[in-house]
C-alpha positions as a LaTeX table, in Angstrom:
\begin{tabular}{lrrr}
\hline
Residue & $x$ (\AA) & $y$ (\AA) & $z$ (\AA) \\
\hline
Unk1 & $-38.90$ & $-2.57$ & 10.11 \\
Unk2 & $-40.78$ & $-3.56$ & 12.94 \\
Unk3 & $-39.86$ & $-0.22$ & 15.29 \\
Unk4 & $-36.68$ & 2.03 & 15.33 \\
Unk5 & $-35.64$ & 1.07 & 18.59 \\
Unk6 & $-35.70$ & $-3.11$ & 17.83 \\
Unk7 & $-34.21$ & $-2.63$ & 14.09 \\
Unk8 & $-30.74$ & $-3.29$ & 15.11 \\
Unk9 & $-31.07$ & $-6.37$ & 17.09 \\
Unk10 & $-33.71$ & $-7.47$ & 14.63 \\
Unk11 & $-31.26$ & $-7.47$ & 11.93 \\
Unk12 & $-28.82$ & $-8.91$ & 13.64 \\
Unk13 & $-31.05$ & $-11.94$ & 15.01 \\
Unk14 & $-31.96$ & $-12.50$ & 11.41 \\
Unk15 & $-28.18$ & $-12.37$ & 10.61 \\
Unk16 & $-27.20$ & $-15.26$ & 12.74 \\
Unk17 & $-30.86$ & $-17.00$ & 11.52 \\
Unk18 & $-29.81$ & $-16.59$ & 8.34 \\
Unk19 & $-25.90$ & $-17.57$ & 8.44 \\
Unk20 & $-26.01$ & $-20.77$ & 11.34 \\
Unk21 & $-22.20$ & $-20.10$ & 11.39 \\
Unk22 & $-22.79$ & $-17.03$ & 13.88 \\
Unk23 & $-22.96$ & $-16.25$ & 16.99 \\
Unk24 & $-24.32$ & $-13.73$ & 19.10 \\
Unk25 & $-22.78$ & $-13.33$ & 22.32 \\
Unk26 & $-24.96$ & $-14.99$ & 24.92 \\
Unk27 & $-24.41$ & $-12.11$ & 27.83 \\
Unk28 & $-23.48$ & $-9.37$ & 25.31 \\
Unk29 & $-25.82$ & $-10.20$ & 22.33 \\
Unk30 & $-24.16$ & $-7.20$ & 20.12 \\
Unk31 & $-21.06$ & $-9.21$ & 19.71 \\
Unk32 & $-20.72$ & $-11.36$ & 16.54 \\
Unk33 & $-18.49$ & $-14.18$ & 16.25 \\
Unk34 & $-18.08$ & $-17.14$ & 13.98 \\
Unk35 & $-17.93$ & $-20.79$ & 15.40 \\
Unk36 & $-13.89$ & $-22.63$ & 15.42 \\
Unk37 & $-12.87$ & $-25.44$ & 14.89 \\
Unk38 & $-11.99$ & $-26.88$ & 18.28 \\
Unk39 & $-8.81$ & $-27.56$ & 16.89 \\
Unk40 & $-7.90$ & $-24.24$ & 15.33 \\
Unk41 & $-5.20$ & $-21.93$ & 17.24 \\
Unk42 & $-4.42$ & $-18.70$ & 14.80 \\
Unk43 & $-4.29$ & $-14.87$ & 15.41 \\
Unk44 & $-7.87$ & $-13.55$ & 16.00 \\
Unk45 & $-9.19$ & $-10.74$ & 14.04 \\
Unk46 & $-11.83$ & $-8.32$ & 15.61 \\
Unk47 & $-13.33$ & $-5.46$ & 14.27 \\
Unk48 & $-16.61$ & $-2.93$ & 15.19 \\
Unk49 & $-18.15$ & $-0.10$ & 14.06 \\
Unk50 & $-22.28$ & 1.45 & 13.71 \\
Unk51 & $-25.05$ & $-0.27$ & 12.20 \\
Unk52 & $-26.27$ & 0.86 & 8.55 \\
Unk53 & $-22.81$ & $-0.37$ & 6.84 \\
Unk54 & $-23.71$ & $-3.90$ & 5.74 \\
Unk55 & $-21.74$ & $-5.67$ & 4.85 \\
Unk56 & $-19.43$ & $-3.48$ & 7.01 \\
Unk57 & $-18.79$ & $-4.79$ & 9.35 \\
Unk58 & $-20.57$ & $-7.64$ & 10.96 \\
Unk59 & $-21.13$ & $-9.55$ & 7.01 \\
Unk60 & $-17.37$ & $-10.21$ & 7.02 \\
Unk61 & $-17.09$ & $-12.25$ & 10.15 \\
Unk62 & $-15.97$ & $-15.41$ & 7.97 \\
Unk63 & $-13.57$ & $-17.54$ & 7.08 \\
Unk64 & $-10.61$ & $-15.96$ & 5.89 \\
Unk65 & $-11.37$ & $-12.29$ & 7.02 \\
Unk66 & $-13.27$ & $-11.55$ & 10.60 \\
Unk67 & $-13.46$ & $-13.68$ & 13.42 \\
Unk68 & $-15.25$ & $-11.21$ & 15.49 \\
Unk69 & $-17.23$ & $-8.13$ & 15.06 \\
Unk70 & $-18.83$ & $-5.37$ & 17.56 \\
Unk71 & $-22.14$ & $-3.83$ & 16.86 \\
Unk72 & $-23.27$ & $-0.54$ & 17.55 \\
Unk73 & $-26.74$ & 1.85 & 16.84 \\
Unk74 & $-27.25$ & 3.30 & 13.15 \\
Unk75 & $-23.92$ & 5.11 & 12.69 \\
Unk76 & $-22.97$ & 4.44 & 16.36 \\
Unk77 & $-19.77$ & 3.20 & 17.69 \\
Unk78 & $-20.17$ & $-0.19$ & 19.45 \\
Unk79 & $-20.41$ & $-0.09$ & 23.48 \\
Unk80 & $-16.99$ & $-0.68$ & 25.26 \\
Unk81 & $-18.89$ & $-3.85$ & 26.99 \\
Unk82 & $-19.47$ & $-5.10$ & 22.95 \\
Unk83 & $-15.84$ & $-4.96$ & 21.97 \\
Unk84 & $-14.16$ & $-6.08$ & 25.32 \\
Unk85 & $-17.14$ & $-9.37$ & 24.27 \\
Unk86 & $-15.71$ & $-9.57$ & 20.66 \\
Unk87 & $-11.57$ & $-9.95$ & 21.55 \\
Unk88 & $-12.77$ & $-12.18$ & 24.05 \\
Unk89 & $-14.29$ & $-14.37$ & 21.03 \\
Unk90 & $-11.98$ & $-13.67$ & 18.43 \\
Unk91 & $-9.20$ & $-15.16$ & 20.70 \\
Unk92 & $-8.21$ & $-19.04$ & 20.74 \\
Unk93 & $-5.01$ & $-18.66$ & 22.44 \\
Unk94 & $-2.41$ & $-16.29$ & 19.57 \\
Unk95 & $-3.86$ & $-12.60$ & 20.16 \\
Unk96 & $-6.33$ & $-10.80$ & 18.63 \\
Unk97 & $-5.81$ & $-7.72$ & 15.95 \\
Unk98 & $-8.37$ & $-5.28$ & 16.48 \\
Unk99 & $-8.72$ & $-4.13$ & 13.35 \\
Unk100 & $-10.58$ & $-0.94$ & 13.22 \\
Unk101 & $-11.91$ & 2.22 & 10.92 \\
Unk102 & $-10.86$ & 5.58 & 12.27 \\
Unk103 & $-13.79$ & 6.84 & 14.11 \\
Unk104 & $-13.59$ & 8.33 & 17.46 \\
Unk105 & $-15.97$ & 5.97 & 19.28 \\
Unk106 & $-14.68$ & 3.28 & 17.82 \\
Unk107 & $-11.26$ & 3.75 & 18.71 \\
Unk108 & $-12.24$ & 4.64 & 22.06 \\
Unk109 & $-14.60$ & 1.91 & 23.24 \\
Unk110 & $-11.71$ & $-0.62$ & 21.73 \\
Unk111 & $-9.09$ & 1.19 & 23.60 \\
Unk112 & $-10.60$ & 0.95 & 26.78 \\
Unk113 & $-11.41$ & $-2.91$ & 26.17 \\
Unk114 & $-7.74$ & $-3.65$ & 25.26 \\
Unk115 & $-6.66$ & $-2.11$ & 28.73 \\
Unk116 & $-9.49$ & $-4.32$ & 30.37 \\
Unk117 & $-8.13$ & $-7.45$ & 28.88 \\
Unk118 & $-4.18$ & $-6.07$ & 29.30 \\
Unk119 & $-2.98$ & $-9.32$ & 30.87 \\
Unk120 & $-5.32$ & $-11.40$ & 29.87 \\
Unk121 & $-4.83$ & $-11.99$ & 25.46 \\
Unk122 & $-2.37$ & $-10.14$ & 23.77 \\
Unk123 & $-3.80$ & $-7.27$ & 21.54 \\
Unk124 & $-2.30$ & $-4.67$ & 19.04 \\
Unk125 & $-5.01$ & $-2.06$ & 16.88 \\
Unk126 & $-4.43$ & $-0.94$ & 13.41 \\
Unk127 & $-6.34$ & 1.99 & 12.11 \\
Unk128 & $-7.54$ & 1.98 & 8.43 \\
Unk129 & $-7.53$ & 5.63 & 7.10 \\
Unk130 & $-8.33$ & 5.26 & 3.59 \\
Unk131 & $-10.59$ & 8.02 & 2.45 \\
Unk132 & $-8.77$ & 10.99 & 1.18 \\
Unk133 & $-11.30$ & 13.30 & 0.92 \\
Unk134 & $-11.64$ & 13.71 & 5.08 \\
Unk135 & $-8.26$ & 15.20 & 5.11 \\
Unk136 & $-5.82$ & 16.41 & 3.78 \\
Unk137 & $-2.56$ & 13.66 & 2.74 \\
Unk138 & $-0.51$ & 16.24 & 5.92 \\
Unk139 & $-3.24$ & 15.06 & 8.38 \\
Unk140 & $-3.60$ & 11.48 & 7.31 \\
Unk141 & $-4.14$ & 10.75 & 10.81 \\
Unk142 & $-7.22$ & 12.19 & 10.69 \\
Unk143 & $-8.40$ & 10.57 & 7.85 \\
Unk144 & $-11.62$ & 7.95 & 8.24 \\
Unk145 & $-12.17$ & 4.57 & 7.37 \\
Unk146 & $-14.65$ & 3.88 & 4.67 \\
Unk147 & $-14.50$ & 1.07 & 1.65 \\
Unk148 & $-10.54$ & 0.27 & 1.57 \\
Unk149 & $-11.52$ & $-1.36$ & 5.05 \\
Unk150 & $-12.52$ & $-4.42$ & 3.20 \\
Unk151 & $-9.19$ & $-5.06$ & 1.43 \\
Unk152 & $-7.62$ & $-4.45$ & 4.19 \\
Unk153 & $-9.33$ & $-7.09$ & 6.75 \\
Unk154 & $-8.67$ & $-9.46$ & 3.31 \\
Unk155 & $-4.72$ & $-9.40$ & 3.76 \\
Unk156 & $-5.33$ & $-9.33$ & 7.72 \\
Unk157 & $-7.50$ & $-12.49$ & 7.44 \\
Unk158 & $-5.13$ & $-14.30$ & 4.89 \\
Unk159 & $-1.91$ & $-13.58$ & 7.09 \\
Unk160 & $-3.91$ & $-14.70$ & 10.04 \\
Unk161 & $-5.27$ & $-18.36$ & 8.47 \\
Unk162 & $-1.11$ & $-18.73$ & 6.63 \\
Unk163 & $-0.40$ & $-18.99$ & 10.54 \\
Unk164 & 1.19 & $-15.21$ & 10.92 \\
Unk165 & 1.94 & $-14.53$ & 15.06 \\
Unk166 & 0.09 & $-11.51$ & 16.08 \\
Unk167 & 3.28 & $-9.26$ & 14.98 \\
Unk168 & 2.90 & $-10.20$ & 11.44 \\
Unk169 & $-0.53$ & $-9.75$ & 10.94 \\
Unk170 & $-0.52$ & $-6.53$ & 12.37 \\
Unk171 & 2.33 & $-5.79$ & 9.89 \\
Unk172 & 0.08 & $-6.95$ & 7.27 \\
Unk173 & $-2.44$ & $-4.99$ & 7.66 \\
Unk174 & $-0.52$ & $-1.79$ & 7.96 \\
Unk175 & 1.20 & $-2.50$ & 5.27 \\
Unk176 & $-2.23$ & $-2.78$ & 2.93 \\
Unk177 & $-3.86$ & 0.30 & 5.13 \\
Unk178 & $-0.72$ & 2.16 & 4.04 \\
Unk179 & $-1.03$ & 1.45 & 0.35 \\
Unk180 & $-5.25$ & 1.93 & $-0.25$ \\
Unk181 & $-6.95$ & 5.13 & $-1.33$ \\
Unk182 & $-10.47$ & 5.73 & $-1.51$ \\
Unk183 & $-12.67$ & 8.76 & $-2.29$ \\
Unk184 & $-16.42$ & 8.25 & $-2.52$ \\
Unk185 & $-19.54$ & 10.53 & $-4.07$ \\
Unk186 & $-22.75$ & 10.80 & $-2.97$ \\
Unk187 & $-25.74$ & 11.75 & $-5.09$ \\
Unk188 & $-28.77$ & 11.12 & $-2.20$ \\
Unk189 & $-30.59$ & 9.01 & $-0.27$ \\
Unk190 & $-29.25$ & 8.36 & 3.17 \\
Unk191 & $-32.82$ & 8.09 & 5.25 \\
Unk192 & $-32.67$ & 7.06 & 8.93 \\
Unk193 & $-35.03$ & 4.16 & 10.03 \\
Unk194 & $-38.14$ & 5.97 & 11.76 \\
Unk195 & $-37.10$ & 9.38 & 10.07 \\
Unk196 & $-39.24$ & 10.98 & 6.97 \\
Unk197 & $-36.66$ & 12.52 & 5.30 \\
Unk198 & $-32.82$ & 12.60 & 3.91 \\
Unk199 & $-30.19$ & 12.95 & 6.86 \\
Unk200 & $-28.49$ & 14.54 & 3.78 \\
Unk201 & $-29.10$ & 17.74 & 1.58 \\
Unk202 & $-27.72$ & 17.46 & $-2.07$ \\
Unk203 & $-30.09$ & 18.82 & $-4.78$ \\
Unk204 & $-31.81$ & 16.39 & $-7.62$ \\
Unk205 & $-29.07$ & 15.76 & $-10.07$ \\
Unk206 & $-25.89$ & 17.07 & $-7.99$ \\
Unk207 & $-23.41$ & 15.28 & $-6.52$ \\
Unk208 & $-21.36$ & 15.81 & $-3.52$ \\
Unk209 & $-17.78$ & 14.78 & $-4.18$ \\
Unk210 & $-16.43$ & 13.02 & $-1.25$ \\
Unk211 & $-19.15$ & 13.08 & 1.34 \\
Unk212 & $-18.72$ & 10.64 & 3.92 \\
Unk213 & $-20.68$ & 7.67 & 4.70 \\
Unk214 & $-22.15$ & 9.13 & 7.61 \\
Unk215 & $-22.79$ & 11.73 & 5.51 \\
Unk216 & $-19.87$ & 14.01 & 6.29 \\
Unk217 & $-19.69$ & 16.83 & 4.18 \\
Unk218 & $-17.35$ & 16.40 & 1.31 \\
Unk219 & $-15.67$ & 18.47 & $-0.86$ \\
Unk220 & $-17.63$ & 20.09 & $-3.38$ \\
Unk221 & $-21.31$ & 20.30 & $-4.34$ \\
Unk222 & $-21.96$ & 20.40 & $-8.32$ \\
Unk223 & $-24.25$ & 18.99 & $-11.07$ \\
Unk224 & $-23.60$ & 14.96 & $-11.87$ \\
Unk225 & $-21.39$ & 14.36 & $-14.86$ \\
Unk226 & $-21.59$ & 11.69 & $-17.30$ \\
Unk227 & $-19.76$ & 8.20 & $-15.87$ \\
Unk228 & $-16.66$ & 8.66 & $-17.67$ \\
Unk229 & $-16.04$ & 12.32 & $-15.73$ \\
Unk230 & $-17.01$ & 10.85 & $-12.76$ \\
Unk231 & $-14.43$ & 8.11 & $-13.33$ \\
Unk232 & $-11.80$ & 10.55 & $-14.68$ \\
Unk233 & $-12.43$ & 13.14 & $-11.31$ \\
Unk234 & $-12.22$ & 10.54 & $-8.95$ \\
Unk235 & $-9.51$ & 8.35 & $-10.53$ \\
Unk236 & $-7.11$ & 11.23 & $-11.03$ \\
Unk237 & $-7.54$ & 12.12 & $-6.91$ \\
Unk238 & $-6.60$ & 8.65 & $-5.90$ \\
Unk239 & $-3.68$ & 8.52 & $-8.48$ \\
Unk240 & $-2.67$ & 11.96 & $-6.93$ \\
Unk241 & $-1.32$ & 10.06 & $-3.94$ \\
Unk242 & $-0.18$ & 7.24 & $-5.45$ \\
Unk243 & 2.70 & 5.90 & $-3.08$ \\
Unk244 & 6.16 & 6.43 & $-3.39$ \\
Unk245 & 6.49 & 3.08 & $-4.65$ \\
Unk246 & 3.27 & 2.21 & $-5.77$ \\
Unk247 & 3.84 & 0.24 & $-9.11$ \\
Unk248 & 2.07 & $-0.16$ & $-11.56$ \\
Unk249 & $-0.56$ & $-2.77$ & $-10.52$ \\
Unk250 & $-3.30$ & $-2.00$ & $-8.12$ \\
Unk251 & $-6.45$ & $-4.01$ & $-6.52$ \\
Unk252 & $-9.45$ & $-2.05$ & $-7.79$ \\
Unk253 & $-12.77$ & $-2.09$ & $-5.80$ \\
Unk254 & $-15.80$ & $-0.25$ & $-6.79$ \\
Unk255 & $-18.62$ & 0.36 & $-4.25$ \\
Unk256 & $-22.51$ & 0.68 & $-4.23$ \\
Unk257 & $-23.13$ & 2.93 & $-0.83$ \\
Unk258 & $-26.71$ & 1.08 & $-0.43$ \\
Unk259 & $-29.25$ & 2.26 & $-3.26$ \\
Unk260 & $-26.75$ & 2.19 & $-6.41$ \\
Unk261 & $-27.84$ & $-0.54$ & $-8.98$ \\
Unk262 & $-25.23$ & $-2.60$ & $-10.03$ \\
Unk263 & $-25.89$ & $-2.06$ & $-13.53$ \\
Unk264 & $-24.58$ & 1.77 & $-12.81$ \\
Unk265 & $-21.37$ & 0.38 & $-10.87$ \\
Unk266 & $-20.69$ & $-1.84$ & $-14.44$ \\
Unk267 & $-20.86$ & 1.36 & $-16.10$ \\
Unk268 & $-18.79$ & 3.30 & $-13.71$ \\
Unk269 & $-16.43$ & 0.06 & $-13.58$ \\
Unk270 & $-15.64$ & 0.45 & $-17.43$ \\
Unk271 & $-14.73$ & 4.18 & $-17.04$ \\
Unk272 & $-12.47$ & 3.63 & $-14.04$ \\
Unk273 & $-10.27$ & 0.83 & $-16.37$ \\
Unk274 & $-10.23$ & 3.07 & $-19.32$ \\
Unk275 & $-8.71$ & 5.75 & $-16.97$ \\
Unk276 & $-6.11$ & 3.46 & $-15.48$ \\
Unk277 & $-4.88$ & 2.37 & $-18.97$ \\
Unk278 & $-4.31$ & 5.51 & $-19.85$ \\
Unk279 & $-1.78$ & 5.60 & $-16.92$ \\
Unk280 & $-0.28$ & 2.21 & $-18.08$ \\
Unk281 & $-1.97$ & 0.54 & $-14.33$ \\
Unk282 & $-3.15$ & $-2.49$ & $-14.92$ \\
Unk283 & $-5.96$ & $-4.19$ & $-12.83$ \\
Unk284 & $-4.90$ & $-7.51$ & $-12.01$ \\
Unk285 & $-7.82$ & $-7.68$ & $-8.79$ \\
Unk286 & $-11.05$ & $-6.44$ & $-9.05$ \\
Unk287 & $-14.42$ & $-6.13$ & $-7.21$ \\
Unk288 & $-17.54$ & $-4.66$ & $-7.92$ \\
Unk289 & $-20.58$ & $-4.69$ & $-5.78$ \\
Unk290 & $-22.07$ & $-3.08$ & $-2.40$ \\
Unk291 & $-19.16$ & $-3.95$ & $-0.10$ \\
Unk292 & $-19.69$ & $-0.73$ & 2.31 \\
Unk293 & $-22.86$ & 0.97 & 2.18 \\
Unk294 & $-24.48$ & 3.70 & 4.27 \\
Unk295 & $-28.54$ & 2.95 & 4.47 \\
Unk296 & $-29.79$ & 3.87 & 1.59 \\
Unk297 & $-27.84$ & 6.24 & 0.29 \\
Unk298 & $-27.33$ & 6.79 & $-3.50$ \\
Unk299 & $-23.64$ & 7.23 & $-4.34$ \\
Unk300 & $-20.28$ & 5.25 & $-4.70$ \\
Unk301 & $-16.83$ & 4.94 & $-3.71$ \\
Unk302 & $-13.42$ & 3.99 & $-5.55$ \\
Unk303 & $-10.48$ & 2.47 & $-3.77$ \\
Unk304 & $-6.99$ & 1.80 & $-5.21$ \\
Unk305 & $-4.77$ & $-0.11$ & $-3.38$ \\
Unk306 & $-0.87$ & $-0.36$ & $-4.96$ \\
Unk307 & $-0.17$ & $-4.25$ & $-4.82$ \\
Unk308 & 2.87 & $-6.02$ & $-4.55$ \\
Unk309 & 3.81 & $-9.33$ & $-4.12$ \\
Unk310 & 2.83 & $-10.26$ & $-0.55$ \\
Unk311 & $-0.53$ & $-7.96$ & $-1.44$ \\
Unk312 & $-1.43$ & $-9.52$ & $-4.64$ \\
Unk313 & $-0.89$ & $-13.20$ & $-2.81$ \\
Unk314 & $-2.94$ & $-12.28$ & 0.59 \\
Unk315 & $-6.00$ & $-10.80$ & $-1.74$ \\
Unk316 & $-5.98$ & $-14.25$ & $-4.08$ \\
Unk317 & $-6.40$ & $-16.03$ & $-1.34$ \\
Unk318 & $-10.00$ & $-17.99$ & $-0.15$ \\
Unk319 & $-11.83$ & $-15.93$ & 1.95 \\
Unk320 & $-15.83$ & $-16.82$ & 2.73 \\
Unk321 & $-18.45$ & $-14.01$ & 3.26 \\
Unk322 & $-21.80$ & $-14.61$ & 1.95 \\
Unk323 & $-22.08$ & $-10.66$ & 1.62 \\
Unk324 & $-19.99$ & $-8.71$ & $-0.19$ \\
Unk325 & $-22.02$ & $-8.03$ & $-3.79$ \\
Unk326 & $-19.71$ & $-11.24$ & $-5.14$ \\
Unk327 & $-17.01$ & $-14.12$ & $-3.64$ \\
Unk328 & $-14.18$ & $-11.93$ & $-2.06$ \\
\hline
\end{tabular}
């Protein structure tokens, strides 16, 4: 880095340096947006969150998924002046979908930007809640956002380009934020820019099942086990809440949180399928790759979500982020 203070805006100058299809906001510089076609009228999609998640969230401002995004500090929410700049950008004309992880701040600062703008472009918010270790399936609504996000904007962004009004999209994307589980595990790392040492305490060759990728504590603290118990832990908590009608097909996406080669997510990858065989689930849509990450940190996540038709359609279709550990 260059100092603590600059490293956000440095990374997100190189961003739009290295992708010419950015933008940053010329008055309020921490709000991403991609370039339109002058032509193009569709729902807008805007979403915002802390720095130290890339891609989350600003690498999936693309075609197909994001048209906005609002940056905050290292695990920050983004100002309400960022996101009040991002719905102003992700609007040409149809609404905007503020499409959001649950984080207080986050929620908040979007909130308050929707009421600013009341009158001025239609909005409507959907929540993702997708990691099941924050709370229990009771308090859903308390439940955070984590890797399940990025499925989630998919369908958003696919009902969005099929020409969707702002109703239907934000049907779409509850629909997929009802039906995707994660639960992530965290074996170290997780080192603040200008600090010296882990934000995080687990002890070499533990793992802490479900810690959060702000490092939230999770749910237990124990020694690693081989890939295939880690699979077989982890799988048989997201099958646990399987939906009422879930199926028997499911989009599978396994996660690097930052310092995870992808060699070890292969591995993991082959456990995970021989654990949904043995359930008869079959794994028609798959990713693999650091789609969500938190710094540095050592660790990864699993999300399910239970497809159906409209799901497995709105997931197939093309979506353009050059981040995202492969072509979502």
């Amino acid at each position: 880095m260059n100092t603590p203070e600059t490293y956000v805006d440095d990374l997100l100058e190189g961003l739009c340096e290295f992708l010419p299809t950015l933008r940053r906001d010329a008055d309020v510089p921490r709000a991403i947006y991609r370039q339109h076609s002058a032509n193009q009228s569709k729902v807008g999609i805007a979403s915002g969150g802390g720095s130290g998640h890339l891609p989350l969230f600003v690498g999936y401002v693309g075609e197909g998924l994001l048209d906005s995004c609002a940056v905050g500090n290292i695990f920050e929410g983004p100002t309400e002046e960022a996101c009040t700049a991002a719905i102003r950008r992700a609007d040409s004309g149809q609404g905007v979908l503020c499409l959001l992880g649950n984080y207080g701040g986050d929620r908040m600062n979007f909130a308050m930007a929707c009421d600013e703008l009341e009158g001025e472009i239609e909005t409507r918010t959907v929540l993702v809640r997708d990691d099941i270790a924050s709370a229990a399936p009771e308090n859903r609504e308390l439940r955070r956002g984590v890797a399940g996000m990025v499925l989630v904007y998919k369908v958003a962004g696919a009902s969005a380009t099929a020409g969707g009004n702002l109703e239907e999209v934000a049907a779409a994307a509850q629909h997929a934020e009802l039906r995707t589980r994660t639960i992530g595990a965290a074996f170290g790392g997780l080192e603040l820019p200008g600090s010296q040492q882990s934000a995080i305490d687990i002890s070499a060759g533990d793992i802490e099942m479900g810690m959060g990728i702000h490092g939230e504590p999770g749910l237990w603290q124990q020694k690693l086990p081989d890939a295939a118990g880690l699979a077989h832990e982890m799988v048989g908590r997201l099958l646990a809440e399987t939906p009422d009608d879930g199926g028997n097909e499911v989009a599978l996406l396994i996660n690097g949180l930052g310092a995870t080669p992808l060699e070890d997510l292969l591995v993991l990858y082959r456990s995970v399928k021989r654990e949904l065989d043995t359930h008869s689930i079959s794994v028609p849509i798959r990713f693999v790759g650091p789609f969500v990450t938190s710094l540095d940190m050592s660790g990864v996540s699993i999300s399910l979500m239970w497809l159906d038709p409209s799901l497995k359609s709105a997931l197939s279709a093309p979506a353009s982020s050059v981040f995202g550990g492969q072509q979502l």
